[in-house]
Each structure stands twice: as C-alpha cells, then as structure tokens.
C-alpha positions as CSV (number, residue, x, y, z in Angstrom):
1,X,-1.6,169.1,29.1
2,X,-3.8,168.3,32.1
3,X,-3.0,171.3,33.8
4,X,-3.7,173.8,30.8
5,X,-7.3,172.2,30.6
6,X,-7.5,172.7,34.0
7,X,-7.1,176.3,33.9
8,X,-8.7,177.2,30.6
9,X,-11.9,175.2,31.8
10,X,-11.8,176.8,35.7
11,X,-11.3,180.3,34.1
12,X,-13.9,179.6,31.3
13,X,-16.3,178.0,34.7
14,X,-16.3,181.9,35.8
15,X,-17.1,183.6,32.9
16,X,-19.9,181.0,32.5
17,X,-21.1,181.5,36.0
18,X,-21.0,185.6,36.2
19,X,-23.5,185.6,33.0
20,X,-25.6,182.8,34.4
21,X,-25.7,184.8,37.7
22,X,-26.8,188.2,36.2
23,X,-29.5,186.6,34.3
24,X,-30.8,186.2,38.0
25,X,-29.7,189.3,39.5
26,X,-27.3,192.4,38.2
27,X,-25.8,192.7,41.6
28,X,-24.9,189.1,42.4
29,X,-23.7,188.7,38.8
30,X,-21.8,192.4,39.7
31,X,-21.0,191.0,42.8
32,X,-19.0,187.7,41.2
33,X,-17.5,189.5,38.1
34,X,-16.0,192.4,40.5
35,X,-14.2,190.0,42.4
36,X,-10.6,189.9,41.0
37,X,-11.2,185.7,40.4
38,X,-9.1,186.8,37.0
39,X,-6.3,188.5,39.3
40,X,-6.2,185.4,41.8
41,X,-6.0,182.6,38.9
42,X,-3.3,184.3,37.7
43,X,-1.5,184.8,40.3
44,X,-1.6,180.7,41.5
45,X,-0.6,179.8,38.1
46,X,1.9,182.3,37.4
47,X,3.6,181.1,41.0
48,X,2.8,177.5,40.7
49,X,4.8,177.5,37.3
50,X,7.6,180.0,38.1
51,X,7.8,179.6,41.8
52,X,8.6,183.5,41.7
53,X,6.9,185.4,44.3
54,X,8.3,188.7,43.4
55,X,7.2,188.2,39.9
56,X,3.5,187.7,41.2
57,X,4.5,190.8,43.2
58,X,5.0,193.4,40.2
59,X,2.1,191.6,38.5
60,X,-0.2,192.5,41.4
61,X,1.0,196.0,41.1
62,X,0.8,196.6,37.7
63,X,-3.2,195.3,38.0
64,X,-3.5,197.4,40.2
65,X,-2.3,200.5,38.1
66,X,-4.1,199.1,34.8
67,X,-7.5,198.2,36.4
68,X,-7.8,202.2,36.8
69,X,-7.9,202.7,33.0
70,X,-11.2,200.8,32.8
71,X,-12.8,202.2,35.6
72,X,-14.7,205.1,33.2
73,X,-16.1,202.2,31.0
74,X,-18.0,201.3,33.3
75,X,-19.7,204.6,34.3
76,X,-19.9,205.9,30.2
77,X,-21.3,202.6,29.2
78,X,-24.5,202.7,31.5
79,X,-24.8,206.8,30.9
80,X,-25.1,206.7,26.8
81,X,-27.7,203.5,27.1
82,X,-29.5,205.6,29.7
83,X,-29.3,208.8,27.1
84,X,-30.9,206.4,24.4
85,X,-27.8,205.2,22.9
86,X,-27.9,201.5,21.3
87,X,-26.5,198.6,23.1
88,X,-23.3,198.2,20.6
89,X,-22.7,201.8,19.8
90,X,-22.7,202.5,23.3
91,X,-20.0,199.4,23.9
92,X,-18.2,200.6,21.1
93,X,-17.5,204.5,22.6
94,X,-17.2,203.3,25.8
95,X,-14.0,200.7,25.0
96,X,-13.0,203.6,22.6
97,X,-13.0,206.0,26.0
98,X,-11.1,202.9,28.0
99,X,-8.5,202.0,25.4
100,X,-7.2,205.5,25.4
101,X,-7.5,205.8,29.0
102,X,-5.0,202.4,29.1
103,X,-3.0,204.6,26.2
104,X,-2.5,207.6,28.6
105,X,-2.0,205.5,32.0
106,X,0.5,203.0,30.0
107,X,2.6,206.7,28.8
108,X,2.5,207.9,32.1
109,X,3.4,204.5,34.0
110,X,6.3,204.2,31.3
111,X,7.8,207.8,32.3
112,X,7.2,207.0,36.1
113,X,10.0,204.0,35.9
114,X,12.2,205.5,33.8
C-alpha cells in the first residue's frame, strides 16, 4: 500500500509543480511538463513490478507512436485563443481535433501489426 502512495503522491508532486512553475514563467512550466516525467514514472514502475524489460520496451514505442496524435493540440489550441476564441471552447475543439487524431493513428497502428 506504501508503494501505491508513493507513486500517486510523486506523480501528483509533478502535476502540482508544472502549474506552480507556469504561474512564474510559460517556458519553465513548458520546460517541466514537456519532459516525458509521465513516460519515465512509468517505465520504473512498470519494470519494478514486472521485472520485464521488453514490456517497458513496446511501451516506450507505442509512446512514442501515440504522443504524435497530440502534437496538433497543441498548435490549434493557442491559434483559436489567438483568433478570439474562449478559453473552453477553444480546449474543447482542440481535444476534439486530438481525439480523432489518436482515432486515425490507433486505425493505422492496428493495420501496421497485423
């Protein structure tokens, strides 16, 4: 039980920190939630309670292939503010725009290893 608190309080610790940090400055808040902390956690934990290195392996990879889906998000988000667009209609179209994109690279991904 110790070592589930661990984690959810050391994941929740970053979260915390990136917002704190981008009250300060965008960048350095940019900066730390750019950083693939998420990626790293997981892949400790995920080998510390399989002991399988190939499993972290295909899990690194598929990242990999998945972060590209939400790469537009971040690019339409900033645009339709910048066009005059409120804050949670913009959020709203942009995660619309990055779910499909994770739609389309999850159809092709599934015909690649088949």
């Amino acid at each position: 039980m110790l070592y589930y608190a661990i984690k959810v309080l050391l994941s929740a610790f970053i979260i915390v920190a990136v917002s704190e940090l981008a009250k300060r400055s965008s960048v350095l808040g940019a900066l730390l939630a750019s950083l693939p902390l998420t990626s790293l956690l997981a892949f400790v934990w995920l080998y510390m309670d399989t002991g399988d290195a190939r499993r972290v392996s295909r899990l690194s990879v598929d990242i990999f292939w998945l972060v590209l889906p939400s790469l537009p998000f971040f690019l339409l988000f900033p645009f339709l503010i910048s066009r005059g667009w409120g804050f949670w209609t913009s959020l709203m179209v942009a995660a619309l725009l990055m779910i499909a994109c994770y739609g389309i690279m999850l159809q092709v991904k599934s015909h690649i290893q088949t």
